[in-house]
Each structure stands twice: as C-alpha cells, then as structure tokens.
C-alpha positions in Angstrom: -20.0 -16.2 -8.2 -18.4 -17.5 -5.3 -17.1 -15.9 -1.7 -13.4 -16.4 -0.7 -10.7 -14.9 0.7 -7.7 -13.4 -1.3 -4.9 -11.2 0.2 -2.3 -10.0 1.1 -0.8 -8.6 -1.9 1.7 -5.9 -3.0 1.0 -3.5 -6.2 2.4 -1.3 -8.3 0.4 1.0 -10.6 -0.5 4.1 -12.3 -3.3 6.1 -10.0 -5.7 8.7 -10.7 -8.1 9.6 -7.9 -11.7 10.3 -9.9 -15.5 9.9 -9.5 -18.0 8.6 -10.5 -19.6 11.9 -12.1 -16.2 13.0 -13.7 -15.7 9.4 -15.3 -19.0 10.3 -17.2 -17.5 12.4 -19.8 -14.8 12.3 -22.0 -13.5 15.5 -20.9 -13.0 14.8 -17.8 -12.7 11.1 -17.3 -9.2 9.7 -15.8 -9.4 6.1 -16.1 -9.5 5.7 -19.7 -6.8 7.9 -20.2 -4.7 5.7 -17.5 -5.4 2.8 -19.4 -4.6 4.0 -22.7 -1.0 4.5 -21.1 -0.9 1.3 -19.5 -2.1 -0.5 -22.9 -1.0 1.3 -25.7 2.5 2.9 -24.4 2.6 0.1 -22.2 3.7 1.6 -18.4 3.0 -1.3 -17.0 6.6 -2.3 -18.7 8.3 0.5 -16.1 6.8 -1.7 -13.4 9.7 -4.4 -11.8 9.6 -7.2 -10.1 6.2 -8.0 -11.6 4.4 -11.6 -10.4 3.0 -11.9 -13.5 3.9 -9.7 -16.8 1.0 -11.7 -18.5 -1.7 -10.3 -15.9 -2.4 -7.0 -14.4 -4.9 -5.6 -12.6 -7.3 -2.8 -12.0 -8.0 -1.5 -8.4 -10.5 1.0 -7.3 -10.0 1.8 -3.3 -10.1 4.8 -1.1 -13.8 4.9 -1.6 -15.8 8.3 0.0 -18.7 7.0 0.5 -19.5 4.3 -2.5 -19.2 3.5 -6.1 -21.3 7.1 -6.9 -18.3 9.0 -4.5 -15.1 9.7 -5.1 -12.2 6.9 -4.9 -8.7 6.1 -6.5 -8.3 4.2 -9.2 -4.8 2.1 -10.0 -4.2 0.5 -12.9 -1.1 -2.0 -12.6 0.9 -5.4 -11.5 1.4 -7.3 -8.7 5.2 -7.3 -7.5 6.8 -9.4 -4.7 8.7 -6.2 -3.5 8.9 -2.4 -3.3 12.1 -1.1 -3.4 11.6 1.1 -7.0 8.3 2.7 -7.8 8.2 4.6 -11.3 7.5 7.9 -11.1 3.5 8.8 -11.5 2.7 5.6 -10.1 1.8 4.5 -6.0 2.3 1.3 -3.9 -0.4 -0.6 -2.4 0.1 -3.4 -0.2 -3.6 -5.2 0.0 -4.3 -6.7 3.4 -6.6 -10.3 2.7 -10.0 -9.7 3.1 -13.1 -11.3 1.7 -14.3 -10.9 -2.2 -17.8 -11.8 -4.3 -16.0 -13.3 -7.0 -17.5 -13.0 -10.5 -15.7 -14.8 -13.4 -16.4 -12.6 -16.7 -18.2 -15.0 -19.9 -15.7 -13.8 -22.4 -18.6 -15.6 -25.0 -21.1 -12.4 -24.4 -20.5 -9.7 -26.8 -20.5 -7.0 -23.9 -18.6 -9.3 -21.4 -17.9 -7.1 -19.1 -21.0 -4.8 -18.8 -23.2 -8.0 -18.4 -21.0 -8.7 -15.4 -21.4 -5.4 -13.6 -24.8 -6.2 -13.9 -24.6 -9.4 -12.3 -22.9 -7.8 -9.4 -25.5 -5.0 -9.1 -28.3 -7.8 -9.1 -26.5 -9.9 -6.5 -26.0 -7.4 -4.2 -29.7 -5.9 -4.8 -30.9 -9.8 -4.1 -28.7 -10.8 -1.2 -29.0 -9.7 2.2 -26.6 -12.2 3.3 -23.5 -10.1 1.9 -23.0 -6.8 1.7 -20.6 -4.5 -0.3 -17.6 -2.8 2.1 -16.2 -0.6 -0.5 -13.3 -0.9 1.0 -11.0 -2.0 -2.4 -12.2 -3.8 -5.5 -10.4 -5.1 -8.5 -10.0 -6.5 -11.8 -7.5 -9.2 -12.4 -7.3 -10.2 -16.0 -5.2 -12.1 -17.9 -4.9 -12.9 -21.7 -7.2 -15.8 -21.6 -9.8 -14.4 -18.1 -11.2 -11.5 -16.1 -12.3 -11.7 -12.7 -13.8 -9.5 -10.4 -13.1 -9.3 -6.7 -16.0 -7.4 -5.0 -14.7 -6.5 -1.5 -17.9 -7.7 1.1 -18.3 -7.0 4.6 
C-alpha cells in the first residue's frame, strides 16, 4: 500500500446509482449487470477519445453516508475530452486528491476479495488515515488492478 496523489482526470462511463443492500441480491443488484455490458457487449467500445482502450476503470462516488449507503457507480475510460458522451452513460471530471493505493496479487485465487480485506484491515489499524468517501476506483489493465481509496 502506499499514499499519493493522483488527479485530475476526465471519464466516461456507464452509471448506475445503487447500494450497498440492493447490490446483495441478484435481483436487484446494478453493478454486475453494468459490467456485463461493458465486458461482454463491450460499451466501453461507444466511448471516444479513450486514454487507454487497454485499461478502464471502475468508480464508485457520490457516496451518502459510506460504503453501507447509497453512491453511484461508473464503469468506464479515461478520455482526454468531452465533447460526445454516449447515451446511458455520464462525465466525470476527477479533481486530484489523495488515494491508499493497494496493488491487487493477481497470484491469490480470490485476488480481489483478499484485497478488500486488506483495505478494511488498514483502515481498522490506522489512525493516521482516514477514509473520505468522497470517490474510489478501480483501474485495471490486462496485466494489473489497483485500487485508489480516496483518504482524508
């Protein structure tokens, strides 16, 4: 883990705002079904002027309260401009701010699971940072995942 800075950005993504109590069942769960369409009938294609085509991103922001509240969840690309957004999908332009970065061991057989654990322990054992739920994200690539914890 390590703290930085990272920001400003621009994005482009496909949005759903959700909870943490409907993402709990299948019925009513949003983000899998955004992903699905980013992945498998691949959206993030509609998306131009993309930074990257080989990396994407997953963004939760608008938090309520915290990760248990409500919040909006965009799945996407960064872009360099704005002028065309695709219709069902939102603009964000990220401000820089400061992150708990966690790289994801891809060598684990639940990767990703042991790093959310890793983030709840650090911020459990830390007083030193503290979690501004301001706007967290993913950014993966073919090869790494990282997660950007937003920190007051």
């Amino acid at each position: 883990m390590k703290i930085r800075k990272f920001g400003p950005f621009r994005a482009v993504g496909a949005y759903a705002k959700t909870s943490y109590s409907l993402e709990q069942s299948p019925e009513t769960a949003k983000i899998s079904q955004l992903e699905f369409g980013f992945f498998e009938q691949w959206f993030g294609g509609l998306i131009p002027h993309r930074l990257d085509r080989c990396e994407w991103f997953h963004l939760t922001t608008d938090y309520e309260t915290d990760e248990f509240g409500s919040f909006t969840y965009i799945i996407g690309h960064r872009v360099w401009q704005f002028d065309t957004i695709p219709e069902g999908m939102m603009a964000i332009e990220m401000p820089r701010q400061g992150y708990a970065v966690f790289n994801v061991d891809l060598d684990h057989d639940i990767p990703c699971t042991e790093t959310k654990l890793e983030i709840t322990r650090f911020f459990q054992d830390t007083t030193k940072y503290r979690r501004a739920y301001t706007t967290d994200l993913i950014i993966s690539n073919r090869s790494e995942i990282r997660y950007f914890v937003s920190i007051e």
